[in-house]
NUMI-346606 format. One record per residue: x, y, z of N, C-alpha, C in turn. Coordinates in pm, whole numbers. Atoms other than C-alpha are relative to their C-alpha. Layout:
% NUMI-346606
<npx->X npy->Y npz->Z capx->X capy->Y capz->Z cpx->X cpy->Y cpz->Z>
...
END
This chain:
% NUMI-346606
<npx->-142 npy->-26 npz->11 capx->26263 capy->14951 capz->8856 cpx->22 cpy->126 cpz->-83>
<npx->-24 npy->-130 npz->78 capx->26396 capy->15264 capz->8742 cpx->161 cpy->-47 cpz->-123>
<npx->-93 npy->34 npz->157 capx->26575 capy->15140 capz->8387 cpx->-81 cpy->-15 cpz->-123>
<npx->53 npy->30 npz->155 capx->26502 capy->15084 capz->8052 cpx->45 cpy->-138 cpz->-40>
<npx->-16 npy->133 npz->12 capx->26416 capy->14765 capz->7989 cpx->-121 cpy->-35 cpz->-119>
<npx->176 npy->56 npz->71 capx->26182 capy->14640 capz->7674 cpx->-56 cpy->-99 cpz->-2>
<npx->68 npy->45 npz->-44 capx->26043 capy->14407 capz->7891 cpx->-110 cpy->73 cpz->76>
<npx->80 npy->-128 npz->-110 capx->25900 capy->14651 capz->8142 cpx->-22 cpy->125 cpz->-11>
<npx->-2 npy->-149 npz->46 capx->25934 capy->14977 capz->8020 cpx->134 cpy->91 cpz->-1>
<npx->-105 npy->-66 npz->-33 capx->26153 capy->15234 capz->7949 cpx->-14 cpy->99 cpz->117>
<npx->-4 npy->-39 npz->-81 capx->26251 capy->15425 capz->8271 cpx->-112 cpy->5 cpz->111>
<npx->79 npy->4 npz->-63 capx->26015 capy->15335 capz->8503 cpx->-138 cpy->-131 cpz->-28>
<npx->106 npy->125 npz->-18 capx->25796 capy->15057 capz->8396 cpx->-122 cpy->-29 cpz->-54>
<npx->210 npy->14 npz->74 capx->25388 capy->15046 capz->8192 cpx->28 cpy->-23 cpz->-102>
<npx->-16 npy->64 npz->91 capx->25329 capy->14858 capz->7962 cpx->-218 cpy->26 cpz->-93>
<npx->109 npy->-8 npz->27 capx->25017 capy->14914 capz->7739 cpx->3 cpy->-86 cpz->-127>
<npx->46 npy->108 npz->93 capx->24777 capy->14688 capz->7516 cpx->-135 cpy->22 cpz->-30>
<npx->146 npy->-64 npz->46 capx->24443 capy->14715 capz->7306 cpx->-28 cpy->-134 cpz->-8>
<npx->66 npy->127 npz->-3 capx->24178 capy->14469 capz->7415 cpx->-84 cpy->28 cpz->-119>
<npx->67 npy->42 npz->63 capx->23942 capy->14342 capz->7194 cpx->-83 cpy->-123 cpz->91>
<npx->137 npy->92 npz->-65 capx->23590 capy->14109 capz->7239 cpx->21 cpy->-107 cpz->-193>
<npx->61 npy->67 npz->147 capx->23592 capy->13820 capz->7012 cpx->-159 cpy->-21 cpz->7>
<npx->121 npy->47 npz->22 capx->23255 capy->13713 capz->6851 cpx->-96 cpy->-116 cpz->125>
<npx->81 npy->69 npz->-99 capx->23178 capy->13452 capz->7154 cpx->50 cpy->84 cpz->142>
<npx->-57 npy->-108 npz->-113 capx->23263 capy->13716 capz->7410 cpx->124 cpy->5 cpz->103>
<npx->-126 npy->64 npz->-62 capx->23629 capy->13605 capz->7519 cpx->61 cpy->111 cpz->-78>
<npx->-58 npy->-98 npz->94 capx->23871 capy->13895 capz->7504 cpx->112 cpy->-25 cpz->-26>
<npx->-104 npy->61 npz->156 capx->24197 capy->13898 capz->7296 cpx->102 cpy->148 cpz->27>
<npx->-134 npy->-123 npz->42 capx->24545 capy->14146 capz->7297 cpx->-38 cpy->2 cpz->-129>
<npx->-7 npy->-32 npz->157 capx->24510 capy->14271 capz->6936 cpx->110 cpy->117 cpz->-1>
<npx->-123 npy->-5 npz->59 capx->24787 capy->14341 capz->6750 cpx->1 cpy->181 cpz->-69>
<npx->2 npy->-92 npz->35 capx->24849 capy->14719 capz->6629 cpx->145 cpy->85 cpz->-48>
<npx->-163 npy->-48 npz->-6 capx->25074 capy->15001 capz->6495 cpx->-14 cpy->166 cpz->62>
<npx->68 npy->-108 npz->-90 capx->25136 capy->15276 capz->6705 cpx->77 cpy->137 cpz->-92>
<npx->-44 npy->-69 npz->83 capx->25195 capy->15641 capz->6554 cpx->126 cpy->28 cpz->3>
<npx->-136 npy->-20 npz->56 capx->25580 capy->15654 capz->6601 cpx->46 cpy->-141 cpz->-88>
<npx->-58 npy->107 npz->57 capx->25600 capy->15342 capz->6428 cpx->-16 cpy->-172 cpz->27>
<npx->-21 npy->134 npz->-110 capx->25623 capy->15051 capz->6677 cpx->-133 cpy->-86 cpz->-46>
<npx->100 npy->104 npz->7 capx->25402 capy->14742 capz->6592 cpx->56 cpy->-113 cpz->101>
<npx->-11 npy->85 npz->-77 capx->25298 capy->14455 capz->6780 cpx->-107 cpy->-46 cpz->89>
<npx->136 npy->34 npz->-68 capx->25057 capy->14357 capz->7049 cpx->32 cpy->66 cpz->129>
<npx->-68 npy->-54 npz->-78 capx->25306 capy->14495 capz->7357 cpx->42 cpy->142 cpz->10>
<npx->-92 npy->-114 npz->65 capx->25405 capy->14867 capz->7414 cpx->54 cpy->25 cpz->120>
<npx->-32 npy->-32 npz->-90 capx->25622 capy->14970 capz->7677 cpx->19 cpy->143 cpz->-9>
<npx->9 npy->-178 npz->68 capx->25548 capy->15372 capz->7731 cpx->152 cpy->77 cpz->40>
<npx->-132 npy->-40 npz->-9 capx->25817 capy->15611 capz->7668 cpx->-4 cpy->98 cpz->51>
<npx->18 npy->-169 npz->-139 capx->25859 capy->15799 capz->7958 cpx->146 cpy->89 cpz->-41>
<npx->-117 npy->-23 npz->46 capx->26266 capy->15823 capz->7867 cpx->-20 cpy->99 cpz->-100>
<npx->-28 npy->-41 npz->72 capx->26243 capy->16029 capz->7581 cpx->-163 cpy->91 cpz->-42>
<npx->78 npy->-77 npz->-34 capx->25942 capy->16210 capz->7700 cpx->-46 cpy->123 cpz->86>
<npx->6 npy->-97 npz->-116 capx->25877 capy->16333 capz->8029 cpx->131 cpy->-54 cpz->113>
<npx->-108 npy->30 npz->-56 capx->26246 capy->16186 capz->8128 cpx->-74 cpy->-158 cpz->109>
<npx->94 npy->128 npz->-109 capx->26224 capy->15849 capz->8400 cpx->-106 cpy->27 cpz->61>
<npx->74 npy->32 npz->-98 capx->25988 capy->15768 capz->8604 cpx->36 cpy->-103 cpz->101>
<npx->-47 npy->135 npz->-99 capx->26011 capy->15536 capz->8918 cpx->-93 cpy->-35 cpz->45>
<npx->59 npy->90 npz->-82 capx->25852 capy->15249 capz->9004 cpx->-202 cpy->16 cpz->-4>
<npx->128 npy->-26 npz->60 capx->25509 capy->15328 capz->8818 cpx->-112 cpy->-91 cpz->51>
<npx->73 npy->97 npz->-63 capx->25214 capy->15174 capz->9001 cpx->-157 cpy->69 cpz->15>
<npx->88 npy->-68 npz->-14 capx->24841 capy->15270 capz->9065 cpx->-53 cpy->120 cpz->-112>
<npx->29 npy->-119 npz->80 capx->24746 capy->15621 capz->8930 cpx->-127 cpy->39 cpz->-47>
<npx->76 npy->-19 npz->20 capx->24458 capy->15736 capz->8767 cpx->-74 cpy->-7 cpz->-133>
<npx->34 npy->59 npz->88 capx->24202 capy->15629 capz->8506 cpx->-147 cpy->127 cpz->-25>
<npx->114 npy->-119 npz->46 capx->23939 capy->15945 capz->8355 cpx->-6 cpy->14 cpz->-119>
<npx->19 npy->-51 npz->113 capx->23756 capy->15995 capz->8073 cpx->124 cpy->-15 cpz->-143>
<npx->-134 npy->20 npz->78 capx->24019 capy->15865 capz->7860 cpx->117 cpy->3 cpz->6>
<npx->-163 npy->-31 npz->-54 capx->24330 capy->16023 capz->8013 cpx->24 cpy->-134 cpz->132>
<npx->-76 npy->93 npz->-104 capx->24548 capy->15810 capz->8239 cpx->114 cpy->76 cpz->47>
<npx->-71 npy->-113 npz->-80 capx->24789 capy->15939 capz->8494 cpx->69 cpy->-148 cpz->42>
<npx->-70 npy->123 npz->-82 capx->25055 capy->15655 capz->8705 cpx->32 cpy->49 cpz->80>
<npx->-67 npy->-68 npz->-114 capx->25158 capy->15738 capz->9006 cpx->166 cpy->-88 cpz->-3>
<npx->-194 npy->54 npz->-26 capx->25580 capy->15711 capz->9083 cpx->-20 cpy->-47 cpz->182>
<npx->-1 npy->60 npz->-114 capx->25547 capy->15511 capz->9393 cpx->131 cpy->3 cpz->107>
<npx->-167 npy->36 npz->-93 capx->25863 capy->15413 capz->9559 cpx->54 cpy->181 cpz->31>
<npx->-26 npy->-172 npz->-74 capx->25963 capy->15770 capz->9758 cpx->194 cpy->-39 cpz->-61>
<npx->-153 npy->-14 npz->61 capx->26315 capy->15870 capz->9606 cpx->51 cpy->126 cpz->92>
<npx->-63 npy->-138 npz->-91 capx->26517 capy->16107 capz->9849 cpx->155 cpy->24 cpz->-5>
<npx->-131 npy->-57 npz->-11 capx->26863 capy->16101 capz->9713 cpx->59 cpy->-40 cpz->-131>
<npx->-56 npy->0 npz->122 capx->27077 capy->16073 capz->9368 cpx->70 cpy->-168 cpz->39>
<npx->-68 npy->145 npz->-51 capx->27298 capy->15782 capz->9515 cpx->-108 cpy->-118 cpz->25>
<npx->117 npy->127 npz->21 capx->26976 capy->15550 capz->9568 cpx->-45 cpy->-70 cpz->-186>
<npx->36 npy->53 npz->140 capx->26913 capy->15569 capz->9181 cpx->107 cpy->40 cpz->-81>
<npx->-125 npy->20 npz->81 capx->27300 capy->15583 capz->9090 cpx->-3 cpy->71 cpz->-130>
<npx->30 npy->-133 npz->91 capx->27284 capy->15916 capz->8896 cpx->4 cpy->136 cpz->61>
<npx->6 npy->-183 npz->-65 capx->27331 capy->16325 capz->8883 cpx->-94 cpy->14 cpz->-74>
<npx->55 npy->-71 npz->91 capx->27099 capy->16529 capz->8757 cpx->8 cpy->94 cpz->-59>
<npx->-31 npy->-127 npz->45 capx->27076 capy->16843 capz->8566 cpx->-77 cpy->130 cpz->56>
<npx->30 npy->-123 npz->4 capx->26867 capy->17128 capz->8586 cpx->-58 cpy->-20 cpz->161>
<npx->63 npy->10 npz->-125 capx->26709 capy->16983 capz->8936 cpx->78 cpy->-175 cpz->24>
<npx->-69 npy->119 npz->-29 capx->26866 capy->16676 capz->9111 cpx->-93 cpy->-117 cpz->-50>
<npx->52 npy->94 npz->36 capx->26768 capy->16360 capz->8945 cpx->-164 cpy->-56 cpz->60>
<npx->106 npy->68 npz->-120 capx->26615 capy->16197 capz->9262 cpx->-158 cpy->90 cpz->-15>
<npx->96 npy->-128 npz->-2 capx->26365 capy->16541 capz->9264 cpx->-97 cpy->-45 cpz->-147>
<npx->45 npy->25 npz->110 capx->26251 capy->16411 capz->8909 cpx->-82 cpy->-106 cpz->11>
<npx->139 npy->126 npz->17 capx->26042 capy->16122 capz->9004 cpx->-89 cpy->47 cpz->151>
<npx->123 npy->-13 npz->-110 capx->25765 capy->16074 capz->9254 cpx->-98 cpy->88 cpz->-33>
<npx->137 npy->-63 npz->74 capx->25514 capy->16247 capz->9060 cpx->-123 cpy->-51 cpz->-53>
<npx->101 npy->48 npz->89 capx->25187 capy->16166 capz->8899 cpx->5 cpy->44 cpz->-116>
<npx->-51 npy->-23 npz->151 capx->25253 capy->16121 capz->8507 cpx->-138 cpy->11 cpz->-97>
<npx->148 npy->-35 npz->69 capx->24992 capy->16209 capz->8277 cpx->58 cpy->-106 cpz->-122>
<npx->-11 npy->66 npz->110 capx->25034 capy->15930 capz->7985 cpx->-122 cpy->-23 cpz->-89>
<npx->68 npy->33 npz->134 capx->24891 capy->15888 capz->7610 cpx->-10 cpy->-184 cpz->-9>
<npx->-12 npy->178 npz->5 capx->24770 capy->15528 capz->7666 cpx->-3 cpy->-56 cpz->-153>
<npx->35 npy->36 npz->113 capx->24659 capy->15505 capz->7267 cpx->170 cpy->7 cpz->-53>
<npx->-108 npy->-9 npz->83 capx->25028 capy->15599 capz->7162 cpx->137 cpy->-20 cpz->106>
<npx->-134 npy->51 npz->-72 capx->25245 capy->15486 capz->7458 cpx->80 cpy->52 cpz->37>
<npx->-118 npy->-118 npz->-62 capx->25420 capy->15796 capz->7576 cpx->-60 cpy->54 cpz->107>
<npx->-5 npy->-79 npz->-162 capx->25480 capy->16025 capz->7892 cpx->-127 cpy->169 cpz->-97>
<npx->13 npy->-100 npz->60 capx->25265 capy->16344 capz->7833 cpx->43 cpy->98 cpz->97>
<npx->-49 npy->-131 npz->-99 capx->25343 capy->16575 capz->8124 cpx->19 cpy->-54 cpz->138>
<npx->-19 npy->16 npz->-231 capx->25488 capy->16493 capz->8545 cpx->-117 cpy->153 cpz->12>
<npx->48 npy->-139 npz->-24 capx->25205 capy->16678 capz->8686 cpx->77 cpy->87 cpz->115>
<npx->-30 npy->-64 npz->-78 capx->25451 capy->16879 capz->8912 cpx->-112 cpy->110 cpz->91>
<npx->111 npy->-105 npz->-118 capx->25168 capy->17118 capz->9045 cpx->-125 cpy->-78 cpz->69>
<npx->90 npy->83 npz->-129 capx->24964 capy->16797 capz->9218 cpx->147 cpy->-26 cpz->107>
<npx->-90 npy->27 npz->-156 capx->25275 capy->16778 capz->9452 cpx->113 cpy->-64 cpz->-34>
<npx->-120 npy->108 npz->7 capx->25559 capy->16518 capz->9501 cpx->-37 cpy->-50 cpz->148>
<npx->32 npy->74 npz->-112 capx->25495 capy->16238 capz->9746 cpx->37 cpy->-152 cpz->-78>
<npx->-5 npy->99 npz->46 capx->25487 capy->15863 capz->9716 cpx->-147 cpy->-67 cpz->-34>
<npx->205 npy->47 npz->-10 capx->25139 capy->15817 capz->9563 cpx->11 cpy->-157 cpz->-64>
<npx->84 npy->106 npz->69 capx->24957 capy->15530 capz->9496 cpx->-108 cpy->9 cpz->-105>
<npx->89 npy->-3 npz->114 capx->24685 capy->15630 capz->9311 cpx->-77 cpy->130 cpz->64>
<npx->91 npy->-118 npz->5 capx->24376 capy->15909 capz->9259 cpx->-116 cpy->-17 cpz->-47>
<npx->113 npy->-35 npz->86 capx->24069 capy->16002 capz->9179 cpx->-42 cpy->172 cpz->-36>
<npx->35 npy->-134 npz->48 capx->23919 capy->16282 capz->8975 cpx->-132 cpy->-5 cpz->-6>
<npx->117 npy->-13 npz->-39 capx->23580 capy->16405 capz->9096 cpx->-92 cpy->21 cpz->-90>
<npx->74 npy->-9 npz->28 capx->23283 capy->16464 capz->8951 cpx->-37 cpy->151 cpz->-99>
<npx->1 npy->-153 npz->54 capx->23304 capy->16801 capz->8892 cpx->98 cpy->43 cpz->-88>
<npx->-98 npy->-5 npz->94 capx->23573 capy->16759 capz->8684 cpx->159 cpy->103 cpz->42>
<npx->-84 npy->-123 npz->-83 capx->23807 capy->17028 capz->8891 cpx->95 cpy->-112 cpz->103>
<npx->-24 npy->50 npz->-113 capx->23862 capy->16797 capz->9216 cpx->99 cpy->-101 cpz->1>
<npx->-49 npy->187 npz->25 capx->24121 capy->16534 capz->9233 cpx->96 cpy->-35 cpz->128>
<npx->-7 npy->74 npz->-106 capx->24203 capy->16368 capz->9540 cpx->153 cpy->-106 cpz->-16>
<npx->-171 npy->83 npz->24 capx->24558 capy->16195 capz->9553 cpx->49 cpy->-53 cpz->124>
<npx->-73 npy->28 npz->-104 capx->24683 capy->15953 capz->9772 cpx->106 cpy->-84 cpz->-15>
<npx->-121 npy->50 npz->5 capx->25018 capy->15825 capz->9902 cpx->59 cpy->-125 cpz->34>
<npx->-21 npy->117 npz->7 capx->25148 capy->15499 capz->9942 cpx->95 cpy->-43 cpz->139>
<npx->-40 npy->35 npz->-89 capx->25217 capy->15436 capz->10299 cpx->-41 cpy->-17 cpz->118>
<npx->58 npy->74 npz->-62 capx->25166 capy->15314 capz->10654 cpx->-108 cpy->115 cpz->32>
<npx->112 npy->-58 npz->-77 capx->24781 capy->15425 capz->10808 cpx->50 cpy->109 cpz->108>
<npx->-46 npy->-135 npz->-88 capx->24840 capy->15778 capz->10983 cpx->121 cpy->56 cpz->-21>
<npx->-177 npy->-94 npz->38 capx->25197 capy->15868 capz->10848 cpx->-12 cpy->54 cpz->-160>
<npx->-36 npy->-33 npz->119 capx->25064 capy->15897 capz->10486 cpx->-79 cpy->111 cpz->-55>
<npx->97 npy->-163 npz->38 capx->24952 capy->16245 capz->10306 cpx->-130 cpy->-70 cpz->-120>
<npx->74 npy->-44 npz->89 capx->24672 capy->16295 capz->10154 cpx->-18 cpy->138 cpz->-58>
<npx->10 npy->-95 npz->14 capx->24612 capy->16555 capz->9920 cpx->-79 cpy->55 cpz->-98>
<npx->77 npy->-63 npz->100 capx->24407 capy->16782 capz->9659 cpx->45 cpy->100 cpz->-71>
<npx->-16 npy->-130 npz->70 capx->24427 capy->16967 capz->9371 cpx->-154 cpy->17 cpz->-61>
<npx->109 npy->-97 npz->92 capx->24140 capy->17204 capz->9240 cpx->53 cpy->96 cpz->-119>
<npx->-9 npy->-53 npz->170 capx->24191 capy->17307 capz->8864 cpx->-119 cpy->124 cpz->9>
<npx->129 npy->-138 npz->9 capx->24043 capy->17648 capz->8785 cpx->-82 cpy->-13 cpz->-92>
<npx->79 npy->24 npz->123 capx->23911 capy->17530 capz->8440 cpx->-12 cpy->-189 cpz->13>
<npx->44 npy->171 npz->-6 capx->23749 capy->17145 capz->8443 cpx->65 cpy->-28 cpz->-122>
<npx->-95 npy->162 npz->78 capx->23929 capy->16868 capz->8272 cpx->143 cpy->78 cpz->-24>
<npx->-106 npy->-36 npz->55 capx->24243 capy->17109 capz->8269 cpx->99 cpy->34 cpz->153>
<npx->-47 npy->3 npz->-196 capx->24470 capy->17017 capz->8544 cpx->147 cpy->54 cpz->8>
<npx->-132 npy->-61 npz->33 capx->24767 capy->17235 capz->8446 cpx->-2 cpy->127 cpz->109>
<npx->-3 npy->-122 npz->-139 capx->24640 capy->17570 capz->8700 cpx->-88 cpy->-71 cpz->55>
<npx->92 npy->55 npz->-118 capx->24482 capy->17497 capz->9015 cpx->77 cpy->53 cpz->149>
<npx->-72 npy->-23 npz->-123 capx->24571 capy->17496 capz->9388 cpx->-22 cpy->-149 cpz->106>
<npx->-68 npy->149 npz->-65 capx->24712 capy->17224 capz->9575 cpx->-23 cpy->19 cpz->188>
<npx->55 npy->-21 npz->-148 capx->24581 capy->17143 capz->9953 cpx->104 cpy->-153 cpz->65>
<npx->-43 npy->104 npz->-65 capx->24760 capy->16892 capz->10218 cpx->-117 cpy->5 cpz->134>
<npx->55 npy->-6 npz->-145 capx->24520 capy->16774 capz->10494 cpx->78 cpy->14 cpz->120>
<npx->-47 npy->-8 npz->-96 capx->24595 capy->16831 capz->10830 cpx->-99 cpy->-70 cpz->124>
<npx->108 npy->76 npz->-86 capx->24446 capy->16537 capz->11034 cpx->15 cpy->88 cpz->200>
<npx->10 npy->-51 npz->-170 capx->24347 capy->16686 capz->11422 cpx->63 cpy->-149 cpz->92>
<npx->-20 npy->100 npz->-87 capx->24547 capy->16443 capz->11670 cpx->-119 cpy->-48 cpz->58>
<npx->128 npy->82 npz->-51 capx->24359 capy->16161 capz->11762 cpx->-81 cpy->-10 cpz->-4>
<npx->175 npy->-4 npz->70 capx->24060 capy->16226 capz->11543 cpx->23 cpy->20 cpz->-141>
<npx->40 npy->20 npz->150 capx->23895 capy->16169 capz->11207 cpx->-22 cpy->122 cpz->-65>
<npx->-8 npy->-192 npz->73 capx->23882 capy->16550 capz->11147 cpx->119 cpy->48 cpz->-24>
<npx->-120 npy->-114 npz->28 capx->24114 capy->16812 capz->10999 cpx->-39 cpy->98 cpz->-71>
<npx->26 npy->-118 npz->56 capx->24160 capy->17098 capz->10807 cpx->59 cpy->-32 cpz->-161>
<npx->-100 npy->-48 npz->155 capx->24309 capy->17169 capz->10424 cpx->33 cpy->126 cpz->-17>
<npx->-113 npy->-96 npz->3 capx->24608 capy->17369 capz->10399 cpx->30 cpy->30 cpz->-113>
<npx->-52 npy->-45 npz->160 capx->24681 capy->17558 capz->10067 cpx->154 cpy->-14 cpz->2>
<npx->-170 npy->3 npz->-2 capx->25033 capy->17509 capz->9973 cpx->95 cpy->93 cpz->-141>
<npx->-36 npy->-38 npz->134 capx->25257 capy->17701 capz->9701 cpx->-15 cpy->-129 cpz->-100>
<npx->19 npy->113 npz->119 capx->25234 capy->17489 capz->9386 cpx->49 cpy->35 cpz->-136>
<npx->-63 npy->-38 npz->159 capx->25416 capy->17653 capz->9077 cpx->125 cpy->4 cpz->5>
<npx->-170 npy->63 npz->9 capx->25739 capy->17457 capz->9038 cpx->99 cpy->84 cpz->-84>
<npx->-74 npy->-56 npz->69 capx->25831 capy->17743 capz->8779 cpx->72 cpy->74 cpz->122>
<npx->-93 npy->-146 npz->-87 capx->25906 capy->18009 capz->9086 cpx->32 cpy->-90 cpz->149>
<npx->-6 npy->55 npz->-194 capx->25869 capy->17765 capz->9420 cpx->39 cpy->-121 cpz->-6>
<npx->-107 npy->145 npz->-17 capx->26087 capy->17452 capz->9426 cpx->-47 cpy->-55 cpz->150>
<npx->20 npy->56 npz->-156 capx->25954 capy->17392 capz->9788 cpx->-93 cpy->-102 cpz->-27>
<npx->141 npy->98 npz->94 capx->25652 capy->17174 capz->9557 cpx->121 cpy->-139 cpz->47>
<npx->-88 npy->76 npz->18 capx->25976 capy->16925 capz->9572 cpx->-33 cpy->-67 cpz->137>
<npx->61 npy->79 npz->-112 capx->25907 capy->16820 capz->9927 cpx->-88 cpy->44 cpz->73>
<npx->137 npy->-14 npz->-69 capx->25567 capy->16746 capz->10046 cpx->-9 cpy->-10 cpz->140>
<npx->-37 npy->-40 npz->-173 capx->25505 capy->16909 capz->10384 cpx->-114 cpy->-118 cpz->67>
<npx->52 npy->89 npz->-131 capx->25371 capy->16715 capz->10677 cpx->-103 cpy->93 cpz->71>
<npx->52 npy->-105 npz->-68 capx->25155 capy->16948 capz->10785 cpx->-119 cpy->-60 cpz->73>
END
């Protein structure tokens, strides 16, 4: 749900918690305080007063420490999530993959330059550059896509690819696409290509 709720989260939904192993190997929520303050055993991350909502937070990605969520649910209009926006239309503000601080419960950056789609989740390759992103819908209608980072583990520059499956076969190509939301707003909807 896209609200603020401190059951579920603010704007969008994740909820994070630090396991623990007791002594007979049964594990355990343990209780903590996090650095803005917040104690407890529960944290719901603050996307609101971070990297603004999120919607419908699901899947995403799990590396080397960092965590990413994907915004699932495809948003295509202001009136669906009963709101204007400002500097870019509301709606345009979710469906991203979110980069979150799981240890302290906040948004750290929408990666706007892996795309906008309705992902489900990702992986990040081997090589530390590669990361593979997919979208959350029916078999043959849904994108897949890639970003390659020019510097490993730093997924801020790179270049963003959409496959292009060959009708009626397991082959295709990868299509470079613009990708720098500072000058090209076209990042906003992911082509079909």
């Amino acid at each position: 749900m896209i609200e603020s709720n401190d059951k579920i989260g603010d704007g969008g939904g994740m909820t994070m918690f630090k396991l623990g192993k007791k002594a007979d190997g049964t594990i355990e929520v343990l209780p903590q305080t996090l650095s803005d303050g917040r104690s407890g055993k529960f944290f719901n991350v603050d996307f609101a007063g971070t990297v603004g909502e999120t919607g419908m937070n699901c899947g995403g990605i799990s590396w080397s420490g960092r965590v990413w969520t994907a915004e699932e649910w495809y948003q295509t209009s202001n009136k669906a999530i009963n709101a204007d926006g400002k500097k870019i239309k509301r709606y345009e503000n979710l469906n991203w993959m979110v980069e979150i601080d799981p240890k302290n419960a906040k948004g750290v950056r929408k990666q706007y330059n892996w795309g906008r789609q309705g992902f489900e989740a990702g992986v990040i390759m081997d090589d530390q550059k590669t990361v593979y992103l997919f979208e959350d819908g029916d078999a043959g209608k849904s994108l897949l896509s890639k970003f390659i980072a020019e510097t490993p583990g730093d997924f801020t520059k790179g270049d963003l690819f959409f496959f292009k499956q060959n009708a009626g076969q397991f082959t295709g190509t990868w299509v470079k696409v613009p990708n720098n939301p500072a000058t090209d707003w076209n990042i906003l909807v992911a082509p079909h290509v």
